[in-house]
N, C-alpha and C positions, 0 to 999 in steps of 0.2 A: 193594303200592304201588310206583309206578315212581321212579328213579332221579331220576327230573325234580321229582317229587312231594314228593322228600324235600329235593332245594336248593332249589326256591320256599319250603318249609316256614321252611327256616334263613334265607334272606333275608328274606321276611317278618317274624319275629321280631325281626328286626338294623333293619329298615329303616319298614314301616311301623306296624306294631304301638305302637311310642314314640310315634307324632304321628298317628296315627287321630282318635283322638278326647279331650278335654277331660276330665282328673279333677276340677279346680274349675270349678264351671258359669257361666262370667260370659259377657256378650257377645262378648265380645274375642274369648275362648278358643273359644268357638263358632264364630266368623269367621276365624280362623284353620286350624281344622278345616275349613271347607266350603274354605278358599283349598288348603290341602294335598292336598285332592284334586282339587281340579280341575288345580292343575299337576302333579299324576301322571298323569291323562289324556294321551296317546299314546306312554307310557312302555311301556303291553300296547297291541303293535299289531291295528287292527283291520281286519275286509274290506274292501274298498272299498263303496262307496254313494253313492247320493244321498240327497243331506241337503234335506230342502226346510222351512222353520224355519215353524212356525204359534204367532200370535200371538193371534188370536181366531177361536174363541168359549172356545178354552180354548189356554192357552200349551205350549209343545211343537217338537218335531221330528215331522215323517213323515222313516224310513228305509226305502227302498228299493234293490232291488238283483238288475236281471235284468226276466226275464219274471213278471209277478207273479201270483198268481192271486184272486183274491173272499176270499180267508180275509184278516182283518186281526188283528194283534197290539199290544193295548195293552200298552204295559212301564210298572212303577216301579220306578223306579231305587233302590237301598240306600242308606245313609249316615246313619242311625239320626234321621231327620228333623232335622238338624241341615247335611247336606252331600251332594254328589254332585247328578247332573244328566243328562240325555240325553248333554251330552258326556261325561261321564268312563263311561259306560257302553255307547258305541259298539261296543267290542269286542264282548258278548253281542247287539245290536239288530240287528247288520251280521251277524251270524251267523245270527240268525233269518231274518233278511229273503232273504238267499240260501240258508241251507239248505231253509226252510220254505216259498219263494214268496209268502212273506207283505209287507204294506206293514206295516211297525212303526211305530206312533204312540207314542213316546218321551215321557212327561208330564212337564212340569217345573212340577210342583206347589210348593205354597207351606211354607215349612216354618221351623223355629225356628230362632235367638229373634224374628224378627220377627212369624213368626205360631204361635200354638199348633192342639193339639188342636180343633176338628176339622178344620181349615184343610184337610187333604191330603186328608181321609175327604171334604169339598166337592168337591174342585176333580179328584177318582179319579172318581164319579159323574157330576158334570158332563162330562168327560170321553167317558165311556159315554153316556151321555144323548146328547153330539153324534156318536156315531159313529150311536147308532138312526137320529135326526131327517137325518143325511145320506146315510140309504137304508142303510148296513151291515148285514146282516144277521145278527140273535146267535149262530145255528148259524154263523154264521163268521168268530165275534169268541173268541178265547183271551184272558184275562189273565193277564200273567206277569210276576215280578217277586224283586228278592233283595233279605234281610235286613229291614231294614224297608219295602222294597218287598215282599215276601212276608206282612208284617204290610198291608199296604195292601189286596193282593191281598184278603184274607181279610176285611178288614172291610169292602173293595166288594161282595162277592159278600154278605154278610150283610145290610147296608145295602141292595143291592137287592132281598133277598126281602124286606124291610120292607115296600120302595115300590113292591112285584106290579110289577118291570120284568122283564121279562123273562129270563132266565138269559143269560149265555155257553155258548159248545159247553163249557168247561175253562178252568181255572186252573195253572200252574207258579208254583211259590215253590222259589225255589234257598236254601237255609240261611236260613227265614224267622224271623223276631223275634216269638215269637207270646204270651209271656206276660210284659210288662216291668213285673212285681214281681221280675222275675230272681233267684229262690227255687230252680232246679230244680237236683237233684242234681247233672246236668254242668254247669251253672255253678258250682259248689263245686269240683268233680273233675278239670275240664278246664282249670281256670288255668295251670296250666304248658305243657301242649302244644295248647292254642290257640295258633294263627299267627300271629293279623291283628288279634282283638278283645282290649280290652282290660276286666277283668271289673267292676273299678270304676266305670270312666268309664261301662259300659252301663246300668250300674244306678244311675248315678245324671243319665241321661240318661231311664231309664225312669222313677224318679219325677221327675223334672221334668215329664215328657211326660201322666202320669198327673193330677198334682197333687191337687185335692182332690175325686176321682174316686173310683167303688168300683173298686180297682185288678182287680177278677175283670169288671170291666165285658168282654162279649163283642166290642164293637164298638171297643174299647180292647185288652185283651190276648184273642183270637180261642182261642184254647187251653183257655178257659172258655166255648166257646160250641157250642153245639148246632146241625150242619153239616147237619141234613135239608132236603131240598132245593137244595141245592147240584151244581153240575156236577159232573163228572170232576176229578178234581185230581193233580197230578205232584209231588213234593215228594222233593230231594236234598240231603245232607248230609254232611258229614263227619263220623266218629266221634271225632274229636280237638275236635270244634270248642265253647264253652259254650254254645250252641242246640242242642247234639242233643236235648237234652230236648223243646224248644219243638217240634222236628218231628215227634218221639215223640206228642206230646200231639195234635198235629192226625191224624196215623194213628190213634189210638184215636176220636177225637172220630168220624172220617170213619167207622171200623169200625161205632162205636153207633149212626151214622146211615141205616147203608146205602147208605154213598156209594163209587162207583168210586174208589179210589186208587189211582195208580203212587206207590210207595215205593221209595229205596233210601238204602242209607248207605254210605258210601266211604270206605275204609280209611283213615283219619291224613289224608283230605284237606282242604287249607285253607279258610276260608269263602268261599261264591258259587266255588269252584273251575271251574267253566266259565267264568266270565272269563280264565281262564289255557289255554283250548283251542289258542292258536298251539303253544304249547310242551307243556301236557300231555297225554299219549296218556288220562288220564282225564276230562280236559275236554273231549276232542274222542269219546267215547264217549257221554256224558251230552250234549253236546248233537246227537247225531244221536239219545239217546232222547227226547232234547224235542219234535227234527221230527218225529219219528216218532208221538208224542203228538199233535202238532196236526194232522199228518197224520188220524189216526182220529179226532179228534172232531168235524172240519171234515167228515169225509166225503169228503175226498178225497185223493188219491192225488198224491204227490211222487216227484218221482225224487231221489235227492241226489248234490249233484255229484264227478263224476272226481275 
């Protein structure tokens, strides 16, 4: 673990970890959460791009940046469906977009308390459905996404083997949220050297999110769901973080199924850690394996830059 790796860690814990997210689940406390993040947005500076803001047929940013090529990148954004937004997630989309040659479609889906379950799992598909219908082609669509963006990812890709849509080339889930009965051993284990999350407040973000749900529902917690037929998938973690479990769970799922995984886990590092690539030499590793990921499912060939 690098030196960088270990002060993000200690500030983390000091700074955002207290005011992430809501222990009593009222609206207020929820709104204040989504506000907390968004004014941390341009705190982790990001690459430059062009921002061009879509509002219909589905709400969103296109990011771009440079010479781009046919492959495109649907992101969702993290923040346990309660916060976060294409803006506060610019540092990873401005990343893709230049590393990968990719246009990044940024969704700013709909999410709680004003809207519940299945509001995001809508408006993720819809999404997908407008990139088919405006000629994109699926061998050159990636979905990628952290934390309960990485729970999104996984229930889009499920949701469309439902509906015989067609696949994506591959999916990325950076420290994804994939089983919110948050029962798993490193949610137990990892409360003290988690960074960022807070173990309370997720679990009882997850039953709220769940309600009066079978909490093992696949298209709800993905961890419980049988991934045959599914793309290529990328999936990065930190070993300190209380989701290593949930990413453990999708590597086994992926194993039973016969589905290509890139797996890795990363020493003591923070959650969604590639959002910290300006300054960590491990977030700037993992996402040149993420270009490098899109790169081969896309079928084609990136150079990445100087």
């Amino acid at each position: 673990m690098s030196w960088q790796g270990r002060i993000l860690n200690q500030v983390l814990k000091r700074t955002m970890k207290p005011v992430m997210l809501p222990r009593r689940l009222t609206r207020a406390r929820m709104g204040i959460s989504a506000w907390a993040m968004e004014i941390s947005a341009g705190l982790v500076p990001a690459p430059s791009a062009r921002i061009t803001p879509l509002h219909r047929p589905v709400k969103g940013e296109w990011v771009e940046n440079g010479e781009n090529t046919s492959r495109v990148v649907l992101y969702f954004h993290g923040g346990a469906y309660i916060a976060g937004s294409p803006r506060t997630h610019r540092p990873l989309t401005a990343a893709l977009a230049r590393d990968a040659g990719a246009r990044v479609l940024a969704l700013d889906y709909r999410q709680a308390p004003e809207y519940g379950y299945p509001a995001w799992l809508e408006d993720a598909v819809a999404a997908y459905e407008h990139l088919l219908k405006s000629g994109e082609r699926p061998n050159q669509i990636v979905l990628a996404g952290d934390s309960a963006g990485g729970n999104l990812v996984l229930i889009t890709l499920l949701r469309l083997r439902e509906l015989g849509l067609p696949m994506p080339a591959g999916a990325i889930c950076l420290s994804p949220w994939t089983d919110l009965t948050c029962t798993s051993k490193s949610f137990r284990q990892n409360v003290a050297c988690e960074a960022m999350l807070d173990a309370v407040a997720v679990a009882a973000l997850g039953k709220h999110h769940i309600g009066e749900r079978d909490p093992k529902d696949p298209l709800v917690s993905p961890a419980y769901a049988n991934l045959e037929g599914l793309p290529p998938l990328m999936v990065h973690v930190g070993t300190g973080e209380i989701l290593l479990d949930d990413a453990r769970a999708i590597r086994r799922a992926a194993n039973k199924a016969g589905v290509s995984m890139d797996y890795k886990e990363w020493t003591d590092m923070p959650h969604v850690f590639p959002m910290f690539h300006r300054v960590l030499p491990e977030g700037r590793q993992a996402l040149q394996e993420m270009t490098s990921f899109i790169a081969r499912v896309t079928r084609t060939r990136v150079t990445a830059p100087a």
